[in-house]
mmCIF file of the N, C-alpha and C atoms, coordinates in Angstrom:
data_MODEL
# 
_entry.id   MODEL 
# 
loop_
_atom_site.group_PDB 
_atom_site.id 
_atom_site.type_symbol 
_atom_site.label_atom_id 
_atom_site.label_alt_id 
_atom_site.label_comp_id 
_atom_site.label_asym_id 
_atom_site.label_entity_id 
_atom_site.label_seq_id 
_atom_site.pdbx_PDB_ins_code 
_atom_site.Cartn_x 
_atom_site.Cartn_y 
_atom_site.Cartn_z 
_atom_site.occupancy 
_atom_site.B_iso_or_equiv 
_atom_site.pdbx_formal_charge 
_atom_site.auth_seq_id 
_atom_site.auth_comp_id 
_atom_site.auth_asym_id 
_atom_site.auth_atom_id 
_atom_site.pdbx_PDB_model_num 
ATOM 1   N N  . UNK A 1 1  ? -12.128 3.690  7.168  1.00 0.00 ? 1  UNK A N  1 
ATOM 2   C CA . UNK A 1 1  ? -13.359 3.698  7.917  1.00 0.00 ? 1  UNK A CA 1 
ATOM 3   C C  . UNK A 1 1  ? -13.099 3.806  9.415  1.00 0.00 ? 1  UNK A C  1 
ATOM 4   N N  . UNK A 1 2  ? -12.102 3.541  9.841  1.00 0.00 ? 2  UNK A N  1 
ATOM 5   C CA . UNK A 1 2  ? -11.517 3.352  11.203 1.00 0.00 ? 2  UNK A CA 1 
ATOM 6   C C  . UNK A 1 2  ? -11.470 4.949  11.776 1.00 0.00 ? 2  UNK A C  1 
ATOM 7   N N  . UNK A 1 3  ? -10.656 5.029  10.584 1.00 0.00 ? 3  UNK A N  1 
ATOM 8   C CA . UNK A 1 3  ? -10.595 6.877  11.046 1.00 0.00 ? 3  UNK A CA 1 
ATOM 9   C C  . UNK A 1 3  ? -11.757 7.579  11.355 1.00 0.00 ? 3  UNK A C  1 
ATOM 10  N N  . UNK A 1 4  ? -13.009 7.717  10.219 1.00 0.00 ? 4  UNK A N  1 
ATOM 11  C CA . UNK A 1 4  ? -13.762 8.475  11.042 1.00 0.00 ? 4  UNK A CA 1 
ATOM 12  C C  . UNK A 1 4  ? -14.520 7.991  12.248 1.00 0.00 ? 4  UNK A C  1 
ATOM 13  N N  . UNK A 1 5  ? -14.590 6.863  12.585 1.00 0.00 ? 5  UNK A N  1 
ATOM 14  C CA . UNK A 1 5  ? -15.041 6.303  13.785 1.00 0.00 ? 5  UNK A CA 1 
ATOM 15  C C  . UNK A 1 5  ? -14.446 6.654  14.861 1.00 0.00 ? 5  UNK A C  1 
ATOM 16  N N  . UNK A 1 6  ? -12.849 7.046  14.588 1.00 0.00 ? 6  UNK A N  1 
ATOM 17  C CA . UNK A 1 6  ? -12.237 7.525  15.798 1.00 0.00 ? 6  UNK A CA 1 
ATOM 18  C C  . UNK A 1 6  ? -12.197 8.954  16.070 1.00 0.00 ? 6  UNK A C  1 
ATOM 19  N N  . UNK A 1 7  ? -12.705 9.510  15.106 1.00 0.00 ? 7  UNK A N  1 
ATOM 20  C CA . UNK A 1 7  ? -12.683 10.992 14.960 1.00 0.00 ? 7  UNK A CA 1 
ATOM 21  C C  . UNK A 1 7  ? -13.642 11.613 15.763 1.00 0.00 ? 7  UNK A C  1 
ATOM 22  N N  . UNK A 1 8  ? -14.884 10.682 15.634 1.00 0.00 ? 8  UNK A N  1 
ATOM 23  C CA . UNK A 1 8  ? -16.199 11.151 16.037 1.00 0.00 ? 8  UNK A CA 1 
ATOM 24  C C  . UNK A 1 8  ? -16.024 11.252 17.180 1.00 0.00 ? 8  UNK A C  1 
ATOM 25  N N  . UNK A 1 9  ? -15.579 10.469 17.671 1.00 0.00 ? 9  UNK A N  1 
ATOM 26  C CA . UNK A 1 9  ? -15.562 10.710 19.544 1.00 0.00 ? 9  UNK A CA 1 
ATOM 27  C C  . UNK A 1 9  ? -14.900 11.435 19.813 1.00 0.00 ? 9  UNK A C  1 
ATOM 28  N N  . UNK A 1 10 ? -14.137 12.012 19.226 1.00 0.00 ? 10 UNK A N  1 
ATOM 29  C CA . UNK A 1 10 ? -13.018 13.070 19.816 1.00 0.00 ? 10 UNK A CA 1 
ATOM 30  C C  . UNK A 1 10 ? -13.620 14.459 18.990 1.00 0.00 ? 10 UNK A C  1 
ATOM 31  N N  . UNK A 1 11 ? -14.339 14.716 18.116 1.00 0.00 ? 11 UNK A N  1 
ATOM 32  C CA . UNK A 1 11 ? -14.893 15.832 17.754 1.00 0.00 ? 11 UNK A CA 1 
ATOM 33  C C  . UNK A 1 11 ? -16.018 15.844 18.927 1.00 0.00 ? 11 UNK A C  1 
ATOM 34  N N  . UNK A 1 12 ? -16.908 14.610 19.221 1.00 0.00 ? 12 UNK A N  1 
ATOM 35  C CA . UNK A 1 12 ? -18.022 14.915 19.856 1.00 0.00 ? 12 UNK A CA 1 
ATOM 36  C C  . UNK A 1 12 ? -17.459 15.830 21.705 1.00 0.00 ? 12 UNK A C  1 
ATOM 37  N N  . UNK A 1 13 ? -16.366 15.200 21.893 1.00 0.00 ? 13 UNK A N  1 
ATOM 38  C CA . UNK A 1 13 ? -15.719 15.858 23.156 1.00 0.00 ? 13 UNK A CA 1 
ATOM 39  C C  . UNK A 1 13 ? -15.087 17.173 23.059 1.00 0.00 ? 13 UNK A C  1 
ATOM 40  N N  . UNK A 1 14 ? -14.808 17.518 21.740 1.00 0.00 ? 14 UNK A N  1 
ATOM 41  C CA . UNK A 1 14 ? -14.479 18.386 21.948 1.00 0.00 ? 14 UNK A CA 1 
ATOM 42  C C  . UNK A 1 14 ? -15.431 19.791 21.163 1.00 0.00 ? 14 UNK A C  1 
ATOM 43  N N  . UNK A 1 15 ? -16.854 19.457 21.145 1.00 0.00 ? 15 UNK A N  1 
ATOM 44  C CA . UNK A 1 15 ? -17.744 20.170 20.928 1.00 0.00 ? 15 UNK A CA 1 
ATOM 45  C C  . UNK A 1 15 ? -18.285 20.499 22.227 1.00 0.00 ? 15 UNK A C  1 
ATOM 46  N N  . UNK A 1 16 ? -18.441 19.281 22.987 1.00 0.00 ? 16 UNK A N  1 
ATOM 47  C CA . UNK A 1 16 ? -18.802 19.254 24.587 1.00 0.00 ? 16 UNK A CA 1 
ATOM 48  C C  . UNK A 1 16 ? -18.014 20.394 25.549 1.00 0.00 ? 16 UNK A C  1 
ATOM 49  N N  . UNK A 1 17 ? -16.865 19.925 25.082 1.00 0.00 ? 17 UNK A N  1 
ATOM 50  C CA . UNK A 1 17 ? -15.896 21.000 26.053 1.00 0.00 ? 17 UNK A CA 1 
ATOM 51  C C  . UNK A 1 17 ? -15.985 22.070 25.409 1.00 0.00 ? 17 UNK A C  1 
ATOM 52  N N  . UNK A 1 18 ? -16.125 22.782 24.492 1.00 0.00 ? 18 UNK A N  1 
ATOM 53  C CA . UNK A 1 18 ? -16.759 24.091 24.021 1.00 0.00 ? 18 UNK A CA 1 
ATOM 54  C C  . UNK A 1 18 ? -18.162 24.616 24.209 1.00 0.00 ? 18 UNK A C  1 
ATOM 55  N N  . UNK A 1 19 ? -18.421 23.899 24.372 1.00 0.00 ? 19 UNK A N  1 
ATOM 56  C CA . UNK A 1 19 ? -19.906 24.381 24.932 1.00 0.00 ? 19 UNK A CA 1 
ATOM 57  C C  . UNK A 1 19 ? -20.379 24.512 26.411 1.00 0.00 ? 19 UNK A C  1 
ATOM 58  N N  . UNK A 1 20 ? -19.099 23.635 27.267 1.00 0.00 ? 20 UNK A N  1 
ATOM 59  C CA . UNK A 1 20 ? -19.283 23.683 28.764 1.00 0.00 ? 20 UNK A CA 1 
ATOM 60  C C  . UNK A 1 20 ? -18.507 24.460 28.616 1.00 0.00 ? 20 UNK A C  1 
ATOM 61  N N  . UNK A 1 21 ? -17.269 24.897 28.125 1.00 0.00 ? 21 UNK A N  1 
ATOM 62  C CA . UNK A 1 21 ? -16.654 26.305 28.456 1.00 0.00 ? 21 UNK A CA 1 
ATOM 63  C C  . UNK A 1 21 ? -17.767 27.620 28.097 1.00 0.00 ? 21 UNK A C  1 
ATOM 64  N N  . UNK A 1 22 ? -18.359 27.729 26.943 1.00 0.00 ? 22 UNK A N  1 
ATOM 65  C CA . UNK A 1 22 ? -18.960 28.761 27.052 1.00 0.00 ? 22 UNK A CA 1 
ATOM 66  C C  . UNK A 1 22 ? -20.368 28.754 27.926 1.00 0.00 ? 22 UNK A C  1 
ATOM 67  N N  . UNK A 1 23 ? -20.478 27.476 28.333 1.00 0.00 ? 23 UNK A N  1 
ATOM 68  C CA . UNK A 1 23 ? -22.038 27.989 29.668 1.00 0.00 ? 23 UNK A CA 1 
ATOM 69  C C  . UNK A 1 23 ? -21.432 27.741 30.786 1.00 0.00 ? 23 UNK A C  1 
ATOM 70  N N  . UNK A 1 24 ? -19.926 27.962 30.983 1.00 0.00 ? 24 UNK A N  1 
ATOM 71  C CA . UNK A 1 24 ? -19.375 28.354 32.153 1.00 0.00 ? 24 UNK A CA 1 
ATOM 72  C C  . UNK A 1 24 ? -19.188 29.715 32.143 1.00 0.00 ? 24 UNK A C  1 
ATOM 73  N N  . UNK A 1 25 ? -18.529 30.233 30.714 1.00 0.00 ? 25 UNK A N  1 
ATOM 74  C CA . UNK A 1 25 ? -18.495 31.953 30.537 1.00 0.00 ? 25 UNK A CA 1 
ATOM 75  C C  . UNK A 1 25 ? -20.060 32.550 30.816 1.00 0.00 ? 25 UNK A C  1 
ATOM 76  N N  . UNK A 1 26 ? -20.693 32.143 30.661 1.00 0.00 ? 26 UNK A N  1 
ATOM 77  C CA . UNK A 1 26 ? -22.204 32.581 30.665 1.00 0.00 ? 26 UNK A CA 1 
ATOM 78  C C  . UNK A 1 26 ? -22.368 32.554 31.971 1.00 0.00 ? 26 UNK A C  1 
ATOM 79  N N  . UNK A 1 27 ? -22.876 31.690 32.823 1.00 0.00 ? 27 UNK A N  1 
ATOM 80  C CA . UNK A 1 27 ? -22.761 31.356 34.059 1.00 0.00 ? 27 UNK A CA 1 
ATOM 81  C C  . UNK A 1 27 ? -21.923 32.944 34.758 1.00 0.00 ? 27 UNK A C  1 
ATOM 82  N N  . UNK A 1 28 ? -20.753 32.419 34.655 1.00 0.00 ? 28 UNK A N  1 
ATOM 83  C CA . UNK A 1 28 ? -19.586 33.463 35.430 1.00 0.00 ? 28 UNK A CA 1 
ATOM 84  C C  . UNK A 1 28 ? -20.026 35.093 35.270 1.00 0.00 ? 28 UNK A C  1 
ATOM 85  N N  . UNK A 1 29 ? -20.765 35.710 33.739 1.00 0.00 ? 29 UNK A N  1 
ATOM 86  C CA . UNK A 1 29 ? -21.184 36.684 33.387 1.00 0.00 ? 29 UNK A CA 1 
ATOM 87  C C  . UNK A 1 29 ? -22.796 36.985 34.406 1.00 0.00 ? 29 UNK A C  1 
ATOM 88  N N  . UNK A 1 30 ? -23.387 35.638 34.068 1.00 0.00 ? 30 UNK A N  1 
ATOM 89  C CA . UNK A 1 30 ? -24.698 36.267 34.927 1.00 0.00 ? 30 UNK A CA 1 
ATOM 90  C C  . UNK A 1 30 ? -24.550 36.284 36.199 1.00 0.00 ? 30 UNK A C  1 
ATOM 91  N N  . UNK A 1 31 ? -23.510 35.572 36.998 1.00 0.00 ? 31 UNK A N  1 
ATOM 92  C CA . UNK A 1 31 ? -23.364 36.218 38.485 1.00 0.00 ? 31 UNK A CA 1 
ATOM 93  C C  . UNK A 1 31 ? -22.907 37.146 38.741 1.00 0.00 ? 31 UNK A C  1 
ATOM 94  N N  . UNK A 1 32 ? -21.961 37.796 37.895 1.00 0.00 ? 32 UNK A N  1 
ATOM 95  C CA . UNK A 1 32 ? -21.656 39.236 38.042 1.00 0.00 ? 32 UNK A CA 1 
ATOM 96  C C  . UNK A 1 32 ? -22.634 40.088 37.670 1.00 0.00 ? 32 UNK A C  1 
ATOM 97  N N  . UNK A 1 33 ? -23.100 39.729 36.434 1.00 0.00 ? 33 UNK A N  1 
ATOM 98  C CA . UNK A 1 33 ? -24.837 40.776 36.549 1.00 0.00 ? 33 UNK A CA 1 
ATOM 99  C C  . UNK A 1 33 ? -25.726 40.392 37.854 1.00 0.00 ? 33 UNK A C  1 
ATOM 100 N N  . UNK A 1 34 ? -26.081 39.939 38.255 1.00 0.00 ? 34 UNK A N  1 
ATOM 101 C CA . UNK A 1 34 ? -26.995 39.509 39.683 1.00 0.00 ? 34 UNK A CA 1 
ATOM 102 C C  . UNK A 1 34 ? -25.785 39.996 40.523 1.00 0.00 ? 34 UNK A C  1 
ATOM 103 N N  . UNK A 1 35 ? -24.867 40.495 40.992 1.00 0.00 ? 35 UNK A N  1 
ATOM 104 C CA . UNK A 1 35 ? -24.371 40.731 42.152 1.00 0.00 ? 35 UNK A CA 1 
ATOM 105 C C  . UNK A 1 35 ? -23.829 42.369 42.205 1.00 0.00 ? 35 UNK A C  1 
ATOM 106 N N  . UNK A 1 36 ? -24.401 42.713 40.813 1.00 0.00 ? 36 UNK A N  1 
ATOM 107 C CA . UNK A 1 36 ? -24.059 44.215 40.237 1.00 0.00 ? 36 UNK A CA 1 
ATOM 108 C C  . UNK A 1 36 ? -25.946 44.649 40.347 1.00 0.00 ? 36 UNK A C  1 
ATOM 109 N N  . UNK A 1 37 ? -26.527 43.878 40.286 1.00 0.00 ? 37 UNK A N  1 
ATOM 110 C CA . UNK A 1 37 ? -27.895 44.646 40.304 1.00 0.00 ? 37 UNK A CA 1 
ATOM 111 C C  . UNK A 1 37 ? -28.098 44.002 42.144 1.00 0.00 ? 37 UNK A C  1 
ATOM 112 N N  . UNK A 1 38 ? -28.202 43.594 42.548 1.00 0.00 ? 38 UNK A N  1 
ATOM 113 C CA . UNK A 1 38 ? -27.904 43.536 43.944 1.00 0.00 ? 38 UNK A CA 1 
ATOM 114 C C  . UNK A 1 38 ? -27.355 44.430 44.613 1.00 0.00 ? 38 UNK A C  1 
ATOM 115 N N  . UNK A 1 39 ? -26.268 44.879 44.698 1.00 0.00 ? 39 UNK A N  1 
ATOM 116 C CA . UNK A 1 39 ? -25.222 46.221 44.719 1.00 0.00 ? 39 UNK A CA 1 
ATOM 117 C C  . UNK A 1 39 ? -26.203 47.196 44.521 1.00 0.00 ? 39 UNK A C  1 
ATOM 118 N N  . UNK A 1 40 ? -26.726 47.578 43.009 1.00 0.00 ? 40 UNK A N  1 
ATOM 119 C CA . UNK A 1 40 ? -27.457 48.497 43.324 1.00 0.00 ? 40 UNK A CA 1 
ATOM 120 C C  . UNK A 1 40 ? -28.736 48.648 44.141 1.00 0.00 ? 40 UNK A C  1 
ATOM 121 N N  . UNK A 1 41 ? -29.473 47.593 43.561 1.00 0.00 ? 41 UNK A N  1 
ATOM 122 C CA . UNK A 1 41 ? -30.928 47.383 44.781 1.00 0.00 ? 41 UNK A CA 1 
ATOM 123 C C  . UNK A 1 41 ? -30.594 47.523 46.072 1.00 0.00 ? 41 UNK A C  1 
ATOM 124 N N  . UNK A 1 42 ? -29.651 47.223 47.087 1.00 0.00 ? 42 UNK A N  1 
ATOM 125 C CA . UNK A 1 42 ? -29.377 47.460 48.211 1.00 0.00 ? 42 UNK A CA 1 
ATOM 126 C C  . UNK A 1 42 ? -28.788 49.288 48.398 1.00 0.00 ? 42 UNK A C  1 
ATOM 127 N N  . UNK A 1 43 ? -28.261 49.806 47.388 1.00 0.00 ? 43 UNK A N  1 
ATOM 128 C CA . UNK A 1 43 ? -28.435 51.432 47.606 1.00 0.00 ? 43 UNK A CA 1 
ATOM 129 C C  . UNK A 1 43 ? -29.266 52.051 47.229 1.00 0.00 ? 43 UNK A C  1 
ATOM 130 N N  . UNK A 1 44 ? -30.362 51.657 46.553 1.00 0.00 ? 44 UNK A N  1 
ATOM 131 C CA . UNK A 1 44 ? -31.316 52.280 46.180 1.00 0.00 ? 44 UNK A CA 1 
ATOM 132 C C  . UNK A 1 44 ? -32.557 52.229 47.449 1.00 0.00 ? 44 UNK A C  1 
ATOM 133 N N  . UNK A 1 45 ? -32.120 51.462 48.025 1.00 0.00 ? 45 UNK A N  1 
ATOM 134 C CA . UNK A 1 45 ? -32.767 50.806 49.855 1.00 0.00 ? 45 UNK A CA 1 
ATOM 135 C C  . UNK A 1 45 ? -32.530 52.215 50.448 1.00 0.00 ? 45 UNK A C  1 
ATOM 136 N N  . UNK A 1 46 ? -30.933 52.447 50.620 1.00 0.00 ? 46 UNK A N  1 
ATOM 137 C CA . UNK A 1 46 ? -30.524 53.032 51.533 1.00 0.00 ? 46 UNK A CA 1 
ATOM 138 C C  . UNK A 1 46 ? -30.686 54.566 51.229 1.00 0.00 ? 46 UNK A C  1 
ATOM 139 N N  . UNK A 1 47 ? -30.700 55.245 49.840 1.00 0.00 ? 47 UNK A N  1 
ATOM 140 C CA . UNK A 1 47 ? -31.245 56.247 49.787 1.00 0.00 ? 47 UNK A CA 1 
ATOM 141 C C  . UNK A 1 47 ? -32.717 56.796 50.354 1.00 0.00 ? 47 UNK A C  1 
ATOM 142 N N  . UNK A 1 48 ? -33.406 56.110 49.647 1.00 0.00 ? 48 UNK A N  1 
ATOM 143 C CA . UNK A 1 48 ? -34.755 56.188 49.921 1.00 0.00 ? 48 UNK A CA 1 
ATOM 144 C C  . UNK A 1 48 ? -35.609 54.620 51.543 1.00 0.00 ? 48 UNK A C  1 
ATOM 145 N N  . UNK A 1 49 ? -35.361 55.937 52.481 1.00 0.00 ? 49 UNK A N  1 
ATOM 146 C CA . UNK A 1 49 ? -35.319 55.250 54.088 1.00 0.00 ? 49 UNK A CA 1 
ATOM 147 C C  . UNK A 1 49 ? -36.894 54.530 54.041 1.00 0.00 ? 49 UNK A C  1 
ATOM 148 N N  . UNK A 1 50 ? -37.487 55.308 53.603 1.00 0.00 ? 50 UNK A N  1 
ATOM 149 C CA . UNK A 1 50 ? -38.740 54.776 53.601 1.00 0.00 ? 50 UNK A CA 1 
ATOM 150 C C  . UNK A 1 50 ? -39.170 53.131 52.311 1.00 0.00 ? 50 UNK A C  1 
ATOM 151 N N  . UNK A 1 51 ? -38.353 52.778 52.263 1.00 0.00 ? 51 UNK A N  1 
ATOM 152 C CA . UNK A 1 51 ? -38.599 51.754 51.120 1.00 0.00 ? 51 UNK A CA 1 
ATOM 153 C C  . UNK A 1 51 ? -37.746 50.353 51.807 1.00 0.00 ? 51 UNK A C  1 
ATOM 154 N N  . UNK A 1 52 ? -37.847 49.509 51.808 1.00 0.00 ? 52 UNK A N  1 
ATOM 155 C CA . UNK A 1 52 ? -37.656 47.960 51.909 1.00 0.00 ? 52 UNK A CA 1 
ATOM 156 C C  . UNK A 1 52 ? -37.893 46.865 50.830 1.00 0.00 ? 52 UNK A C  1 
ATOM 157 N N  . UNK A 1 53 ? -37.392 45.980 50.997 1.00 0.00 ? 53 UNK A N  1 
ATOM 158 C CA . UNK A 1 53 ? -37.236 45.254 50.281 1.00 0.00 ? 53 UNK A CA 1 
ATOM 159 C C  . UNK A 1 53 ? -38.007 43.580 50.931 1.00 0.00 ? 53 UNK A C  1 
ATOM 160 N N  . UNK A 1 54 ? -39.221 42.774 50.808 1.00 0.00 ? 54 UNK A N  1 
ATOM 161 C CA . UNK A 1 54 ? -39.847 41.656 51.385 1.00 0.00 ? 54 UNK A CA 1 
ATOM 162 C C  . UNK A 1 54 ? -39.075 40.376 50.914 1.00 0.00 ? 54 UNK A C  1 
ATOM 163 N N  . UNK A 1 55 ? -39.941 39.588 51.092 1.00 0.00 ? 55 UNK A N  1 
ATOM 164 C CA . UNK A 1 55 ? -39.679 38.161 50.294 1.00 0.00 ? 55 UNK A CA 1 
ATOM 165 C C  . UNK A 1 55 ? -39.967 37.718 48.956 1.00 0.00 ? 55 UNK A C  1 
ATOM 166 N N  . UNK A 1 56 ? -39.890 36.896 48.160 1.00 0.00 ? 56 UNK A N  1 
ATOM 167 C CA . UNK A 1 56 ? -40.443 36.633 47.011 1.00 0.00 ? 56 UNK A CA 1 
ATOM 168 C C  . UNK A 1 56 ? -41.885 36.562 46.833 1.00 0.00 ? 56 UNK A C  1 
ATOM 169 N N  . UNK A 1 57 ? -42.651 37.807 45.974 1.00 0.00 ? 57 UNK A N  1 
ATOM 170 C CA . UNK A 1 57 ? -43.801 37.604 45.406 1.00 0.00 ? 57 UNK A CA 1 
ATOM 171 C C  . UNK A 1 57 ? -44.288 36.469 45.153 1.00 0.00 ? 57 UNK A C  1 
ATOM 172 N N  . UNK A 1 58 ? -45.755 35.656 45.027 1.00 0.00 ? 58 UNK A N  1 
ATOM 173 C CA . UNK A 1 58 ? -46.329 34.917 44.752 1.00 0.00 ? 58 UNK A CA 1 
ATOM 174 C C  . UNK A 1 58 ? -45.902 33.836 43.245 1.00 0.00 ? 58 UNK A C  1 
ATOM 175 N N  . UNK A 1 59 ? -46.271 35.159 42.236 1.00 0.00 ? 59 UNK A N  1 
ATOM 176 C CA . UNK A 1 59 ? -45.698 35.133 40.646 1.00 0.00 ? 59 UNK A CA 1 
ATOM 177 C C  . UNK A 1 59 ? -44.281 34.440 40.916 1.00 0.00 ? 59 UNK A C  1 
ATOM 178 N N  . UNK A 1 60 ? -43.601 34.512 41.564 1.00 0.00 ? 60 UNK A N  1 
ATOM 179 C CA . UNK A 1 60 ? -42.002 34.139 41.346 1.00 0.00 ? 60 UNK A CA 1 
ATOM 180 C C  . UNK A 1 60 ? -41.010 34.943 40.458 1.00 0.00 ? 60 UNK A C  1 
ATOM 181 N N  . UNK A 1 61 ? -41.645 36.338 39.844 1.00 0.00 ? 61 UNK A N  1 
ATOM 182 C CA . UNK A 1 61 ? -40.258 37.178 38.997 1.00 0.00 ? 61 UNK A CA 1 
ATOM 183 C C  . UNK A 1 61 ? -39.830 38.344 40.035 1.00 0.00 ? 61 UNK A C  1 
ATOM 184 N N  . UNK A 1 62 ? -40.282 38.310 40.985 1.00 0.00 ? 62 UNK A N  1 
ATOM 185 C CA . UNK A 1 62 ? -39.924 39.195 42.021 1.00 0.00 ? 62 UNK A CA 1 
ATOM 186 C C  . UNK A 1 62 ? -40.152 39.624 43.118 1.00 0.00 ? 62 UNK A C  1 
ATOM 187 N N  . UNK A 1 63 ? -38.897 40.107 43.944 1.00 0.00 ? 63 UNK A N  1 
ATOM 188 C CA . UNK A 1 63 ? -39.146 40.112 45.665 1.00 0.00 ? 63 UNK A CA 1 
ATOM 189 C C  . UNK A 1 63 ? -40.387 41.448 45.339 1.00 0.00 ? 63 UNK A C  1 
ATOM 190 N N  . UNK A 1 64 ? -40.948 41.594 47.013 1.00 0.00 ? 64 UNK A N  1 
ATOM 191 C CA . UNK A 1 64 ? -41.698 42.566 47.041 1.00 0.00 ? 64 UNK A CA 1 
ATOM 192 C C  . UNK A 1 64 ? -41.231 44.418 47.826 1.00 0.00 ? 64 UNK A C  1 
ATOM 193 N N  . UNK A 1 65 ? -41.559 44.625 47.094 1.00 0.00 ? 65 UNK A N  1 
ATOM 194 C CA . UNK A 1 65 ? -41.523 46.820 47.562 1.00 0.00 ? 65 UNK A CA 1 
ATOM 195 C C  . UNK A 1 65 ? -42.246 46.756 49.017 1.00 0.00 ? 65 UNK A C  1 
ATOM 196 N N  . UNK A 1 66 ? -42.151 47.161 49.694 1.00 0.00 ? 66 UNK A N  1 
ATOM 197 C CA . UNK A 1 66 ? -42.222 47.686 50.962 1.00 0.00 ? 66 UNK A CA 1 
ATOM 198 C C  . UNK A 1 66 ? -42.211 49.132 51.323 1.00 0.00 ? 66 UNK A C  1 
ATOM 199 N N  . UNK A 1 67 ? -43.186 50.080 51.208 1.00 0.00 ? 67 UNK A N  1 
ATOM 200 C CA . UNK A 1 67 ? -43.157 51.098 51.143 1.00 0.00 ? 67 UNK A CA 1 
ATOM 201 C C  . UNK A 1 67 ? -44.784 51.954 51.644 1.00 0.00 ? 67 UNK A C  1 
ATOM 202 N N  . UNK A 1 68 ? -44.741 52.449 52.506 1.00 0.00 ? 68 UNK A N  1 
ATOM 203 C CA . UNK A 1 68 ? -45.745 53.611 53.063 1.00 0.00 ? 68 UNK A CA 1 
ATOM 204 C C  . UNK A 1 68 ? -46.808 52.279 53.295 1.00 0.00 ? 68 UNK A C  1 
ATOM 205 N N  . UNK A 1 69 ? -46.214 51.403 54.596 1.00 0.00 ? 69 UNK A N  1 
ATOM 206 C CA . UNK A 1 69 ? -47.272 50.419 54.463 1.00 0.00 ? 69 UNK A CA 1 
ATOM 207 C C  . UNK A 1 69 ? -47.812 49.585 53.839 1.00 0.00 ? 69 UNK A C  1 
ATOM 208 N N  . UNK A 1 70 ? -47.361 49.610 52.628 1.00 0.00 ? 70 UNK A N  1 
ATOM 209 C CA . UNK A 1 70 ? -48.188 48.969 51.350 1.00 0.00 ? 70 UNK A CA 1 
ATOM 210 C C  . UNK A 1 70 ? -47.212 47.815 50.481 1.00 0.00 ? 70 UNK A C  1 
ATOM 211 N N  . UNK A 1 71 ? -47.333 46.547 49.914 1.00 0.00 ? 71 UNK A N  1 
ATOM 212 C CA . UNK A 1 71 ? -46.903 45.805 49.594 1.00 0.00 ? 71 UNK A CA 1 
ATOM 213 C C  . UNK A 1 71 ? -47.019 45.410 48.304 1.00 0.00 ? 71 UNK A C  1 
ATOM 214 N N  . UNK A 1 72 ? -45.957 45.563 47.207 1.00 0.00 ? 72 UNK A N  1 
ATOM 215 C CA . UNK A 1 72 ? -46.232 45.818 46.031 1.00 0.00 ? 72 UNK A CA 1 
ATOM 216 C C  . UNK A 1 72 ? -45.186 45.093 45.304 1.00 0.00 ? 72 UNK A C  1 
ATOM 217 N N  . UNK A 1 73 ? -45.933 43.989 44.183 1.00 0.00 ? 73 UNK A N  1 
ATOM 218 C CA . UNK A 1 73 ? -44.634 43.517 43.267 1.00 0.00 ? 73 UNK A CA 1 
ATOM 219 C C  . UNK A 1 73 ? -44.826 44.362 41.576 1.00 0.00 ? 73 UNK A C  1 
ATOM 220 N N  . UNK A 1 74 ? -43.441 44.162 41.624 1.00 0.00 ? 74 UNK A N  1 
ATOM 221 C CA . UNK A 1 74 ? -43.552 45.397 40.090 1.00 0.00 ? 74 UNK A CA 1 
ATOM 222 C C  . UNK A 1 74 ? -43.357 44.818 38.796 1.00 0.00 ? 74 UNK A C  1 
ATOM 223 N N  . UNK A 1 75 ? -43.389 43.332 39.172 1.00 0.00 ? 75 UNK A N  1 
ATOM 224 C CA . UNK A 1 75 ? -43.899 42.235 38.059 1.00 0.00 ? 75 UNK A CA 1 
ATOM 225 C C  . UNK A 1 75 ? -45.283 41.982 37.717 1.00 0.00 ? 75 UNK A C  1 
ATOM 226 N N  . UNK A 1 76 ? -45.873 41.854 38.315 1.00 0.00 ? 76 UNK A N  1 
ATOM 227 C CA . UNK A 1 76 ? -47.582 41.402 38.093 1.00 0.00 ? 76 UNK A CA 1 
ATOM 228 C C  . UNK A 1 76 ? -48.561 42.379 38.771 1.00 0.00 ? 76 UNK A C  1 
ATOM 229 N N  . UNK A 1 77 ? -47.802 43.415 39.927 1.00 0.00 ? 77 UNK A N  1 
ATOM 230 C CA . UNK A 1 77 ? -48.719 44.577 40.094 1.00 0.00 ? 77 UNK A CA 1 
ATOM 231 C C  . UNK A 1 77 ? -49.411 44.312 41.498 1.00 0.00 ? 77 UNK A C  1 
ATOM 232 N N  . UNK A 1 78 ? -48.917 43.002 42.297 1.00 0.00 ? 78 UNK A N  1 
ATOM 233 C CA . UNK A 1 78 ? -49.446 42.477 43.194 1.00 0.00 ? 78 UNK A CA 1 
ATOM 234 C C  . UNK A 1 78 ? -49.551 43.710 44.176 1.00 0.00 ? 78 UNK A C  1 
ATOM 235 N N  . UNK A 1 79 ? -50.286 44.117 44.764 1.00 0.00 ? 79 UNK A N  1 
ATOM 236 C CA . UNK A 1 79 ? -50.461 45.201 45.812 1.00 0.00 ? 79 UNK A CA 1 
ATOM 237 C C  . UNK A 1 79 ? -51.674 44.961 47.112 1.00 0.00 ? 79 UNK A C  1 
ATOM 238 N N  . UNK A 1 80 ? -51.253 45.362 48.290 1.00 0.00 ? 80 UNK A N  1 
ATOM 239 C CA . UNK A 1 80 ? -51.740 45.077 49.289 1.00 0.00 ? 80 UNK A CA 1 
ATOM 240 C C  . UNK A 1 80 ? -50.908 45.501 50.644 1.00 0.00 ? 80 UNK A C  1 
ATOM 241 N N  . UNK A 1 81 ? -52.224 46.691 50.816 1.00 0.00 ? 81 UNK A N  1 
ATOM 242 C CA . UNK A 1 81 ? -51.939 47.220 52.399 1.00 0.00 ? 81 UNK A CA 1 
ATOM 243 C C  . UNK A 1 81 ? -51.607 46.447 53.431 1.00 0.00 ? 81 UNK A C  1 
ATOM 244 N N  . UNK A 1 82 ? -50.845 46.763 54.223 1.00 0.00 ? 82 UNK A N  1 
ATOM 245 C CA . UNK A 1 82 ? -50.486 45.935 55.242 1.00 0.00 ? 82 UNK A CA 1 
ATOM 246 C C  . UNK A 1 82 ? -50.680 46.780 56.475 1.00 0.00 ? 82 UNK A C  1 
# 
């Protein structure tokens, strides 16, 4: 009976540490996706001169378009001349 009592704690740690290793792999993966779509959003700026990039939309899923005057999120459709 001793045994599995001692087991448990050392399975439960080492379920822990498998699971903080893989939402560290996760983690490490989505900052390279966010710094690869960043990368591109900032050349997709620089092609097209007439376009900018604002602050965070209202909604919160996205910054705002800046373009021919006009202020536009391409999450919820928010739009407004400026």
């Amino acid at each position: 009976m001793n045994h599995r009592t001692r087991s448990t704690p050392a399975r439960g740690r080492r379920v822990r540490s498998n699971r903080l290793r893989d939402l560290e792999d996760r983690l490490a993966n989505t900052e390279r996706r966010i710094e690869r779509l960043e990368n591109t959003l900032k050349g997709v700026v620089r092609e097209f001169e007439d376009v900018s990039i604002g602050g965070p939309c209202k909604c919160g899923e996205s910054l705002l378009i800046v373009r021919h005057r006009t202020i536009y999120c391409p999450s919820c459709r928010y739009r407004r001349t400026i």
